[in-house]
C-alpha positions in Angstrom: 81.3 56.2 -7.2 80.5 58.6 -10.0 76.9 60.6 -8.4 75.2 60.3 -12.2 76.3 56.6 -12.2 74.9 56.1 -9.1 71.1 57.5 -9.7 71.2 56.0 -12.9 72.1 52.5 -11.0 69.6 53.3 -8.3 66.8 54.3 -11.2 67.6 50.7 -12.6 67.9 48.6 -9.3 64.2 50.4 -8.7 62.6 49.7 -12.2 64.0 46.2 -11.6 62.5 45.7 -8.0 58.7 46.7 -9.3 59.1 44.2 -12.6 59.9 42.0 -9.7 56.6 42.8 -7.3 54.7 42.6 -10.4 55.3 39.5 -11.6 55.3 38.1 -8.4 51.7 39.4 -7.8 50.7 37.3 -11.1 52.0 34.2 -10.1 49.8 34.5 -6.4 47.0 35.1 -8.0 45.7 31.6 -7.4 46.9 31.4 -3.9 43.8 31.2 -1.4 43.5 34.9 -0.4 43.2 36.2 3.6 39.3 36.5 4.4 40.0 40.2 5.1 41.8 41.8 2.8 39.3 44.2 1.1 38.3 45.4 4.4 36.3 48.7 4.8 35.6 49.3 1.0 39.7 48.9 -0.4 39.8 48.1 -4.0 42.4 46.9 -5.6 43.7 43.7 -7.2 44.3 41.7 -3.7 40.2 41.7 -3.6 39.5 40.5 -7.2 39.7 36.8 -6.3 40.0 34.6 -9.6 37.2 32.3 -10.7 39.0 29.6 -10.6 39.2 30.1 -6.8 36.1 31.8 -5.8 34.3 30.3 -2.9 31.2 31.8 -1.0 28.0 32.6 -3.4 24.8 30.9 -3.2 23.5 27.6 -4.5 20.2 26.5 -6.1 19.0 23.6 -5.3 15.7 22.3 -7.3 14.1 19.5 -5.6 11.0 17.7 -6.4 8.7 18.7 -3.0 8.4 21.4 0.0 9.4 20.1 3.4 6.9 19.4 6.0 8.3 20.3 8.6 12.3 22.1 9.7 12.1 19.9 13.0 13.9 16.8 12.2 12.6 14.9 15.1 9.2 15.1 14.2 8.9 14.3 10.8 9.6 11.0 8.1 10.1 12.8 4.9 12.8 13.0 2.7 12.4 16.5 1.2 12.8 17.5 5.2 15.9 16.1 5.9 17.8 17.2 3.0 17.2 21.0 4.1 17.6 19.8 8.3 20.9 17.9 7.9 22.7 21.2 7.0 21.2 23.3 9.6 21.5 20.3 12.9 24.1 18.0 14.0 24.1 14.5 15.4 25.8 12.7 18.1 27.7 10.5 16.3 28.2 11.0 12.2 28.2 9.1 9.0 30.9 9.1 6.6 31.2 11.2 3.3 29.7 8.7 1.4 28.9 5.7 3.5 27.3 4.6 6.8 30.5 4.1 8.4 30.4 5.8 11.8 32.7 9.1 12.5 32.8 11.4 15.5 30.1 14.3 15.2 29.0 16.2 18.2 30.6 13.5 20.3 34.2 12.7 19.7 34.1 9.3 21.4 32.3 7.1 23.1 32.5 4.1 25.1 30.1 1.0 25.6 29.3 -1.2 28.3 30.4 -5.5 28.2 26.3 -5.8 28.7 25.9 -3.3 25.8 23.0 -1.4 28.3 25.5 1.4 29.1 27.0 3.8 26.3 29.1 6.5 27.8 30.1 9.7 25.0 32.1 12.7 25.1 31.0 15.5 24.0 32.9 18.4 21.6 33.6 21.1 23.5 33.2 25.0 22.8 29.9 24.3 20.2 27.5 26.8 19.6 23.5 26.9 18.7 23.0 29.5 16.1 20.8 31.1 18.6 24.2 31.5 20.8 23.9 29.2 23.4 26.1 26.4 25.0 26.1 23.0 23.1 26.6 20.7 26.1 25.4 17.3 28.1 22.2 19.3 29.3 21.3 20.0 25.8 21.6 16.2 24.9 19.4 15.2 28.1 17.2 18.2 26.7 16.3 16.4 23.1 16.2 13.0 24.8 14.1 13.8 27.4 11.8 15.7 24.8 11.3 12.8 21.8 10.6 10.1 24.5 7.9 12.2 26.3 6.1 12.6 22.7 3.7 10.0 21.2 5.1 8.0 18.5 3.1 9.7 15.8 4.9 13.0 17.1 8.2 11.6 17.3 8.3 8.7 15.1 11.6 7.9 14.5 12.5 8.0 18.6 9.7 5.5 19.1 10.8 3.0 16.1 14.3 3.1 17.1 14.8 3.6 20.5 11.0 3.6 22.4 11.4 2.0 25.5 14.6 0.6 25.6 16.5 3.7 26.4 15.9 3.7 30.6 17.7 7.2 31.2 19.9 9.7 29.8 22.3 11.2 32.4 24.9 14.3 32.3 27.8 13.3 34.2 29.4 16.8 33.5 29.4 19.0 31.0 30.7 17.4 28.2 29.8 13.5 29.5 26.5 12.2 28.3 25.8 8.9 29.6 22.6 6.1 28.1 21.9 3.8 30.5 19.1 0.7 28.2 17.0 -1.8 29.2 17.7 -3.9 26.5 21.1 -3.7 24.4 20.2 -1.6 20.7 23.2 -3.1 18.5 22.8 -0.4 15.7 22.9 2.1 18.5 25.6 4.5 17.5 24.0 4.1 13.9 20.4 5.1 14.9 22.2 8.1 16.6 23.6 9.3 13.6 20.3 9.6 11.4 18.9 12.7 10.6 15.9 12.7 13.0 18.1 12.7 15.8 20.1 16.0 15.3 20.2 18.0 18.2 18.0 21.3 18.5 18.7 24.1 20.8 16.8 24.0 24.0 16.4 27.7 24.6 14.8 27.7 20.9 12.4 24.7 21.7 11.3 26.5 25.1 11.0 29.7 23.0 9.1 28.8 19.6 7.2 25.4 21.5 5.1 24.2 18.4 6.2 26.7 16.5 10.0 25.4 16.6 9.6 23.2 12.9 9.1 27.1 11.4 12.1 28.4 13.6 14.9 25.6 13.5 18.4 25.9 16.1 20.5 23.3 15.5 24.5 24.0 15.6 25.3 23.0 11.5 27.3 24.8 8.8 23.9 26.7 7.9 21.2 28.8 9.7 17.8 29.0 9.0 16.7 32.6 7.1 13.1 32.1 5.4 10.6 29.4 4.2 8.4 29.9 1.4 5.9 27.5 1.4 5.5 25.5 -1.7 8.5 28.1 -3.4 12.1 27.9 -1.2 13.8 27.3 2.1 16.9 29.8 2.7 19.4 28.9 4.8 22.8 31.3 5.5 26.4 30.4 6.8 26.7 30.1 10.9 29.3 32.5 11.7 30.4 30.8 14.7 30.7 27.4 13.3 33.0 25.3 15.4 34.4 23.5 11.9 37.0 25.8 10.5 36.9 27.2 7.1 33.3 25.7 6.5 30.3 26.3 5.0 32.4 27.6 1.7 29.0 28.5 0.7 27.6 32.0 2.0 23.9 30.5 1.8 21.8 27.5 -0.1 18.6 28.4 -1.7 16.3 24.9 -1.2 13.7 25.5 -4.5 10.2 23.5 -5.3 9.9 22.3 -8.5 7.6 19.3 -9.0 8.0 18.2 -12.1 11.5 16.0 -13.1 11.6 17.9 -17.1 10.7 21.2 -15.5 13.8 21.0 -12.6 16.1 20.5 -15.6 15.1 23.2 -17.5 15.6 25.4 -14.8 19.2 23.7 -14.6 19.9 24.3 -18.0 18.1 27.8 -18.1 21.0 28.7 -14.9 17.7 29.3 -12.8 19.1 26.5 -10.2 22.8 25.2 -10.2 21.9 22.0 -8.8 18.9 19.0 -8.8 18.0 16.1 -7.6 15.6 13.8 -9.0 16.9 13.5 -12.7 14.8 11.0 -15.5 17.1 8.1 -15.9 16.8 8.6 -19.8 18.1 12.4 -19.8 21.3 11.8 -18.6 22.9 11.1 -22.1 21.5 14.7 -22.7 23.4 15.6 -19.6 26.5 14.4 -20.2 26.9 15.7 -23.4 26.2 19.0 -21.9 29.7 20.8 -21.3 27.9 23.2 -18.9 26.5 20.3 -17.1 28.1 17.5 -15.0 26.1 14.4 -13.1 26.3 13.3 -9.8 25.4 9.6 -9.0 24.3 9.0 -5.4 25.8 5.6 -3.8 22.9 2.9 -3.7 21.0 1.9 -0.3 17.3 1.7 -1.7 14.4 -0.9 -2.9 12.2 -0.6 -4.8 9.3 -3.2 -4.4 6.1 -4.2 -5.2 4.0 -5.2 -2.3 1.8 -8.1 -1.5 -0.8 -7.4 1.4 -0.6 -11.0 2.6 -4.6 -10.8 4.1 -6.2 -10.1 0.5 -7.6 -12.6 -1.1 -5.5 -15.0 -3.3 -2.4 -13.3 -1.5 -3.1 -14.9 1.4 -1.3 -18.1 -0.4 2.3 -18.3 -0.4 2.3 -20.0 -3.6 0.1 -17.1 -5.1 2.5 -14.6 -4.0 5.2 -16.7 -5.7 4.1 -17.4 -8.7 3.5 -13.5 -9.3 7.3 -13.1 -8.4 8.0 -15.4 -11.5 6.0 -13.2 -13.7 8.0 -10.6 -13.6 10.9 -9.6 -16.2 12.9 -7.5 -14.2 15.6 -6.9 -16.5 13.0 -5.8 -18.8 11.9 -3.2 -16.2 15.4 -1.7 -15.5 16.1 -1.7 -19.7 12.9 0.3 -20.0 12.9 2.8 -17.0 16.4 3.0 -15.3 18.5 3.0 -18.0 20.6 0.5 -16.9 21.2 2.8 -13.8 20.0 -0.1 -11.2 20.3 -3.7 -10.5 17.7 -6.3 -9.7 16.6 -6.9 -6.5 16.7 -10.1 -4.8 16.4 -9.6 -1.2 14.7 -6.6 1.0 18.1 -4.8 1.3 20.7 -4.1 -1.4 24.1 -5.7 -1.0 25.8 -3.7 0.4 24.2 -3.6 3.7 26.1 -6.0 6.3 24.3 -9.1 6.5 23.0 -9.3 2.5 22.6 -13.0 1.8 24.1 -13.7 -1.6 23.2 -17.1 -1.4 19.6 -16.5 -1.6 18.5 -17.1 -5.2 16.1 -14.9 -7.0 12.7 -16.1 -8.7 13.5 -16.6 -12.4 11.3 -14.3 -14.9 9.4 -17.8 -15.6 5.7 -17.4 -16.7 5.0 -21.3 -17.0 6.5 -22.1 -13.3 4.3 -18.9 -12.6 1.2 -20.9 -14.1 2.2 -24.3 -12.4 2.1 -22.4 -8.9 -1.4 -20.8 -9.7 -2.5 -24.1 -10.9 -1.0 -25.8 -7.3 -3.0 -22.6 -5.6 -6.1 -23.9 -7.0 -6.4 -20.6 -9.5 -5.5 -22.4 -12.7 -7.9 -19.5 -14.7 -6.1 -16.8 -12.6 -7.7 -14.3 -10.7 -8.4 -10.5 -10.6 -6.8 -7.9 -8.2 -5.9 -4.0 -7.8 -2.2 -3.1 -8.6 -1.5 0.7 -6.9 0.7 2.8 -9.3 2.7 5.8 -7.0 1.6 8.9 -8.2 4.7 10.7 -7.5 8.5 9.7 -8.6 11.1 8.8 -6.5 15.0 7.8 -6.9 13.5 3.6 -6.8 10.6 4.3 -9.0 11.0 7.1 -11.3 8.0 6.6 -13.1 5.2 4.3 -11.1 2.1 4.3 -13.7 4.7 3.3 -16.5 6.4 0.4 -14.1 2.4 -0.5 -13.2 1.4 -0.8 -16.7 4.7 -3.2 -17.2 4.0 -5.3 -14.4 0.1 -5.2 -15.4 1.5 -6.6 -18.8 3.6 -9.8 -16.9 0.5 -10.5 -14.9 -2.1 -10.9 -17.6 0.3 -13.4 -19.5 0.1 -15.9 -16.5 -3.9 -15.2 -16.5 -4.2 -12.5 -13.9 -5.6 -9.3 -14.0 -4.5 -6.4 -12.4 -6.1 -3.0 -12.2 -4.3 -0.4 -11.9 -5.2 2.3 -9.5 -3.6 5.5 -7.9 -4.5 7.9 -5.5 -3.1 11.7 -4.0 0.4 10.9 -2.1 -1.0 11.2 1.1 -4.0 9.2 0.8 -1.8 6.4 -0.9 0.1 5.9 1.9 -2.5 6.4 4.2 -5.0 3.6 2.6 -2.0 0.8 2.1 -1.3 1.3 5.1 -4.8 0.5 6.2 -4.1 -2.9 4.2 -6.4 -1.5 1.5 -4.3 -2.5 -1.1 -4.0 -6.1 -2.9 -0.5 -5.1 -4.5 1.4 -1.5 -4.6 4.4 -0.3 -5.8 6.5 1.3 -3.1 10.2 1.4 -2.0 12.6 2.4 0.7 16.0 4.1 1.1 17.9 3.2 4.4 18.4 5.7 6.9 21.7 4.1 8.6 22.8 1.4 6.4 21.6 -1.1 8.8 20.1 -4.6 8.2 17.5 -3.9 11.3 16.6 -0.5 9.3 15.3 -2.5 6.5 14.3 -6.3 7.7 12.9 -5.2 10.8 11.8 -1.4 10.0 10.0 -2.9 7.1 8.7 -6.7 7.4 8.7 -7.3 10.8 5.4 -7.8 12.4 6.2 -5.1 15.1 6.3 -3.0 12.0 2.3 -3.4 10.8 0.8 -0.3 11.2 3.8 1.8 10.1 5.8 1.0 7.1 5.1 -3.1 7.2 2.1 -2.1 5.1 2.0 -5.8 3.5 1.0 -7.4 7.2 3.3 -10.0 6.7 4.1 -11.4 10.2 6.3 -14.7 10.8 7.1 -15.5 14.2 10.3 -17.3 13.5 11.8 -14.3 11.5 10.4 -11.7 14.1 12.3 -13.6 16.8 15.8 -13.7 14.8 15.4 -9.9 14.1 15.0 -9.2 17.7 18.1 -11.4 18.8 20.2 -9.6 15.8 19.1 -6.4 17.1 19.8 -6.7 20.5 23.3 -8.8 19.6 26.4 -6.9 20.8 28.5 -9.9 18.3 28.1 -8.3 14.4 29.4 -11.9 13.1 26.7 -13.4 14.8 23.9 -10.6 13.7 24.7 -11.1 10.2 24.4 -14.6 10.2 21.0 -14.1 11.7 20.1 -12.0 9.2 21.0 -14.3 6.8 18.6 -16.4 8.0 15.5 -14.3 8.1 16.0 -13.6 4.2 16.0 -17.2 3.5 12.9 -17.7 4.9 11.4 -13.7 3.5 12.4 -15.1 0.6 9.9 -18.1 0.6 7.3 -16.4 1.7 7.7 -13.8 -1.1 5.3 -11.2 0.9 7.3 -8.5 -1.8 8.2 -8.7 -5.4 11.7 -7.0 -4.8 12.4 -5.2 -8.1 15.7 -3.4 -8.3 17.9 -1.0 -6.9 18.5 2.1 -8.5 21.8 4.5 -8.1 19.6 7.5 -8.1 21.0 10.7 -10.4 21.5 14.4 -9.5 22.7 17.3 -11.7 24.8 20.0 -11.9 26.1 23.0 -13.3 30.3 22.4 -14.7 31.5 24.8 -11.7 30.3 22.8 -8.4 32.8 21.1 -7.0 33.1 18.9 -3.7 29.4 18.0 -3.8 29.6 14.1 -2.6 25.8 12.8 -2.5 25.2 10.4 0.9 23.0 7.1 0.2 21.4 8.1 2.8 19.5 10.6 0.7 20.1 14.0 2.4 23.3 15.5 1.2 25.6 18.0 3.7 26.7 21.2 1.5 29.0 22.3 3.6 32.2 21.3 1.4 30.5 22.6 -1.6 31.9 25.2 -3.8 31.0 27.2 -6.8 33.0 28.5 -9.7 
């Protein structure tokens, strides 16, 4: 071959070769790049990851209230668990967006023909955050711990398990074995709520009180700071055992009271993410390119409760003639948005066991006077009606519902003050029975019947969240043979059964179910809201 021809050829087959390299750098560019390839301070364009693609960052998230406590064991609040869920892990989990039970810290698990033994394996080669051995001893650890506290300390362990857990043994190091007094059919359910993540020993022995300030648990995220009143920080766990996960480098958990003011801040870019959204803003929302919203799967009630030892409450047919006064449809038209559905029983339909037989009280203010009449109050009567002073996914706005309701009473001759007090004391005082009738609601913790017929109208219940006193000895005894009932066909149909008689003796006004709202900037992705109410980030990516 002629030498010039041949450089010329070699010149071309070279120019040709880095047209090549080029354009095949362009078409990778949205190809999921290696963790490390900008290590030790390269530049170049391997390192300049598109938007498109980007994962890591930090995420806002403005929420209506500070938690009370980073120890999930020892608290009952909401605002808690949506910061603890990300930083512990359960036994057993719940799925993505339903109560359906998955492997979690144990990968599976075995129960005895008497349902008093549950034997579980346990994951193997976990690690607390504070780098210490997730295993059987650990488990025994937590167990031991909650049942050795008083059931104001540990409520949660007391209401769900108390008593009937006899022992928890280590067989070996990755074998944790229950052994009950009395079988617990929603077992495997109670252990996947939040309160029952487990903490790491050495930090429990280390912090002692101080632990719900200094959270171990083994989840996506580790604890950094806590602001009181301002933010929680939490930080990606290195050593996660999931692989790929948290996407997120850290979550930024910000107090913002107010429902206007949290989106504002949304809209200002000052959060990327909130919870708690007015029903009537999400048009505004929506048409909001910038903006996207999130609805979160229903498993609440809201309700308005009647203490069944006040006065004219004390008569069942008082307490059902004030469940014909009210227009419910009215009520969701007005302060929902159409975003809920009335309520009929204690628990929303999705929950195994819902009677949909059970018929609701028609909006019907002349049966409502017939029954009054029958009661012997023909001229009605006069009673308190408690507004909640704060807003929640049930009851978004509880002064505004109060007034409503206040408006059905007085057109069947009653009539109802309204009155409110500071959270705390609220729930402190109905408690006590001090209220005639208050708005209140509940969102389920495992998507069990027993979490909300039992949990919140069974007479074992008065005294913690039974705050109406109701008490019936023929539903109490079905909801303790549907707990302890290892047959799901028969529980349900037991269930069944205790609405039909709730039903009659109306102790609530069931009002609706709401499909509660979050919002969001355009660029999250993956963010799948739980019913439960406290929502894992781990998946969650930003653009």
């Amino acid at each position: 071959m002629n030498k010039r021809k041949g450089f010329l050829w070699l010149v071309f087959a070279l120019l040709l070769s880095l047209a090549l390299i080029g354009c095949s750098k362009s078409e990778e560019t949205d190809a999921p790049k290696e963790t490390d390839s900008n290590k030790d301070g390269e530049t170049g364009e391997v390192a300049e990851e598109p938007e498109e693609t980007a994962t890591g960052g930090t995420l806002v998230f403005g929420r209506g209230g500070d938690s009370t406590s980073l120890d999930p064991a020892s608290t009952t609040e909401g605002e808690a668990f949506k910061v603890t869920v990300n930083l512990f892990e359960t036994l057993i989990n719940f799925g993505e967006q339903d109560t359906e039970i998955e492997a979690g810290l144990a990968t599976e698990w075995d129960t005895s023909e008497d349902g008093l033994k549950h034997t579980l394996k346990l994951r193997e080669g976990v690690k607390f955050h504070d780098g210490t051995d997730f295993n059987a001893e650990a488990v025994v650890f937590n167990f031991e711990r909650w049942s050795a506290g008083n059931a104001e300390q540990f409520y949660y362990y007391n209401s769900q398990f108390g008593d009937k857990i006899d022992s928890v043994v280590a067989v070996d190091e990755y074998t944790v074995e229950f052994n009950l007094n009395t079988p617990i059919a929603p077992f495997y359910k109670n252990l996947a709520m939040s309160p029952f993540g487990i903490a790491s020993p050495t930090a429990i022995e280390t912090h002692g009180e101080k632990f719900q300030e200094n959270p171990v648990g083994t989840g996506p995220f580790v604890f950094k700071e806590w602001k009181r009143n301002d933010r929680i920080t939490i930080e990606k766990f290195a050593d996660y055992w999931q692989e790929g996960l948290p996407k997120l480098d850290s979550v930024i958990f910000r107090s913002i009271p107010e429902n206007s003011a949290r989106l504002n801040a949304l809209a200002s870019g000052e959060v990327d993410l909130i919870d708690g959204v007015n029903f009537s803003d999400v048009p505004t929302i929506e048409g909001n390119p910038d903006l996207q919203v999130f609805e979160r799967p229903t498993l609440n009630v809201a309700y308005l409760g009647l203490t069944n030892t006040r006065g004219p409450l004390q008569d069942k047919l008082v307490r059902q003639a004030l469940n014909h006064a009210v227009d419910k449809t009215a009520l969701i038209d007005a302060f929902y948005a159409g975003a809920a559905d009335p309520a009929i029983n204690p628990m929303p339909p999705v929950v195994a066991g819902y009677n949909d037989a059970v018929e609701d009280y028609a909006y019907d203010p002349e049966k409502a006077k017939e029954l009054l009449k029958e009661a012997g109050y023909e001229n009605g009567f006069e009673m308190e009606l408690w507004a909640m002073p704060v807003p929640r996914p049930y009851m978004p706005d509880g002064q505004k519902v109060a007034e409503a309701l206040q408006a059905n009473f007085a057109a069947i001759g009653v009539k109802a003050e309204i009155v409110s007090y500071e959270w705390g004391t609220y729930l402190e005082k109905a408690n006590n029975g001090e209220a005639d009738t208050f708005l209140l609601g509940w969102t389920g913790d495992n998507g069990d019947a027993d979490n909300f017929l039992y949990v919140l109208l069974d007479e074992d219940a008065i005294g913690s969240n039974n705050y109406t006193y109701y008490k019936n000895d023929e539903v109490h005894d079905l909801l303790l043979k549907a707990q302890a009932s290892p047959d799901q066909a028969e529980r349900e149909e037991l269930y069944k059964q205790a609405q039909v008689i709730i039903k009659d003796d109306a102790p609530w006004i069931p009002l609706v179910h709401s499909r509660p709202i979050l919002a969001g900037k355009a660029g999250i992705s993956n963010f799948l809201p739980h019913p439960v109410g406290s929502d894992l980030l781990s998946g969650v990516e930003l653009k």
